[in-house]
N, C-alpha and C positions, 0 to 999 in steps of 0.2 A: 826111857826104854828104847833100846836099839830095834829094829824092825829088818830080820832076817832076807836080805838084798841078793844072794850071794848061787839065787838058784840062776841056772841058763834060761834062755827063748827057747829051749824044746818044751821046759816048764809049759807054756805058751802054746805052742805051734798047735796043740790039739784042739785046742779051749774049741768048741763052737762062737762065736762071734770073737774072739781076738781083736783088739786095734792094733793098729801100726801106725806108730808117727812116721813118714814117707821122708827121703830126703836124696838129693842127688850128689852123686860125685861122678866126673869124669863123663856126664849123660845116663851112667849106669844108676835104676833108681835102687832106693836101700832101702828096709826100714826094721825101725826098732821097738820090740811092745812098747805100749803108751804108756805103762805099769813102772817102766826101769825111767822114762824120761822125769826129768826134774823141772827144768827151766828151757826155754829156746833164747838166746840169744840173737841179737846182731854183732859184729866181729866188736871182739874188744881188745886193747892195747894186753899186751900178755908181755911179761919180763921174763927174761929168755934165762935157761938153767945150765947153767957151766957145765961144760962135760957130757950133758944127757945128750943122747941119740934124736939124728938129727928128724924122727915124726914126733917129739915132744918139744911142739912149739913157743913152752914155758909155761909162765904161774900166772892167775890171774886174780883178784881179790872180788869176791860174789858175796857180798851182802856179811862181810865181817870174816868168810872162810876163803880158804886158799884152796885153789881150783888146778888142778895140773891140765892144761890144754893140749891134746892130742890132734894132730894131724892127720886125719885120717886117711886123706890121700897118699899121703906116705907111709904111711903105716904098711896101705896095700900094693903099697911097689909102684903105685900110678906116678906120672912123674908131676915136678911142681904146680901148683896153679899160677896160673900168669899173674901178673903182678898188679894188674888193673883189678883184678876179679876178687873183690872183700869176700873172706867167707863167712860164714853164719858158725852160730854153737849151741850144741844137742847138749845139754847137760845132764850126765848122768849120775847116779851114784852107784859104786862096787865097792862093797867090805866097809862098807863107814866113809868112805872117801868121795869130795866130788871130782868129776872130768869132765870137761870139754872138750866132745867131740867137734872138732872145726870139721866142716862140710862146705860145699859148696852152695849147694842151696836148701832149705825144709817145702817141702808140702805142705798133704792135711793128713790128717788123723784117717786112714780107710779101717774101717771093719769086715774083715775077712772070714771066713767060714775054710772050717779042717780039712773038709773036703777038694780046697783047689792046693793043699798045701803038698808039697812035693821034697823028699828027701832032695839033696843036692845030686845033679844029673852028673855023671862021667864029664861031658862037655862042657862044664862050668871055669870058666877059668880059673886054674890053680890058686892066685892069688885071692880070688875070692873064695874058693870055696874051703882055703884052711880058716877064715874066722866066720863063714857061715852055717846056721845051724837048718839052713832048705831054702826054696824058692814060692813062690807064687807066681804061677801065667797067668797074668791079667792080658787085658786086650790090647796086643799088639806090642807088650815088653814082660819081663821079669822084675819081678823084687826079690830082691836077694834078702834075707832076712840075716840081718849080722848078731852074732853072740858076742855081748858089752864083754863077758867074762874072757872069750879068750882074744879078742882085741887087745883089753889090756893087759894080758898074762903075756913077759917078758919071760922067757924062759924060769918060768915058776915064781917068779918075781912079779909082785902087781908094781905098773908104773907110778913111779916116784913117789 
């Protein structure tokens, strides 16, 4: 029995007590309901996919299934992670499928309340705010709360 995946973080954003798995990219923190994550990794060897666009950083094999590994920082237009820097992976599942979101680093789990939750402000940076579904001010930074769903939406195309 399939377990319907396929709803956005706005689903989410209202909940009274909501979690967010936390995770950073670029210093910028992220985070994603605790409801969509699967698995965290640490980086793992991913075989690279002919022809795909260069933030699908290839396939990975996760416990018998085949995992399309996304780059998230490319995804969002940030430019490469330096080459010393291993990144970490958010595994999620969309539509029946798994992905690994490569991140730079994970957090913890915060529980948030609807109340600090904030549509996405005019001053958000563009590239973040086309796969964000709002913000949280916590103290002294933002969490951009990202939507899995249109992350991986390829112009109407789920990735690979």
């Amino acid at each position: 029995m399939s377990q319907d995946r396929s709803h956005s973080t706005t689903d989410h954003a209202h909940e009274d007590g909501a979690e967010y798995v936390t995770f950073r990219i670029a210093k910028q923190m992220f985070g994603i309901h605790v409801l969509q994550v699967q698995d965290i990794l640490n980086h793992c060897k991913t075989t690279r996919i002919p022809l795909a666009p260069p933030e699908i950083a290839g396939s990975l094999n996760l416990r018998g299934r085949i995992v399309t590994a996304i780059d998230v920082r490319l995804r969002l237009g940030l430019p490469p992670r330096a080459s010393e820097q291993t990144p970490m992976s958010i595994v999620v599942e969309n539509d029946g499928e798994l992905y690994s979101l490569m991140v730079d680093s994970v957090g913890e789990v915060l529980p948030l309340t609807n109340g600090s939750w904030e549509r996405n402000p005019p001053t958000l940076d563009p590239r973040l705010r086309e796969y964000s579904e709002g913000i949280y001010r916590l103290e002294g930074e933002l969490l951009v709360v990202l939507d899995v769903n249109r992350l991986l939406d390829y112009g109407g195309l789920k990735a690979a």
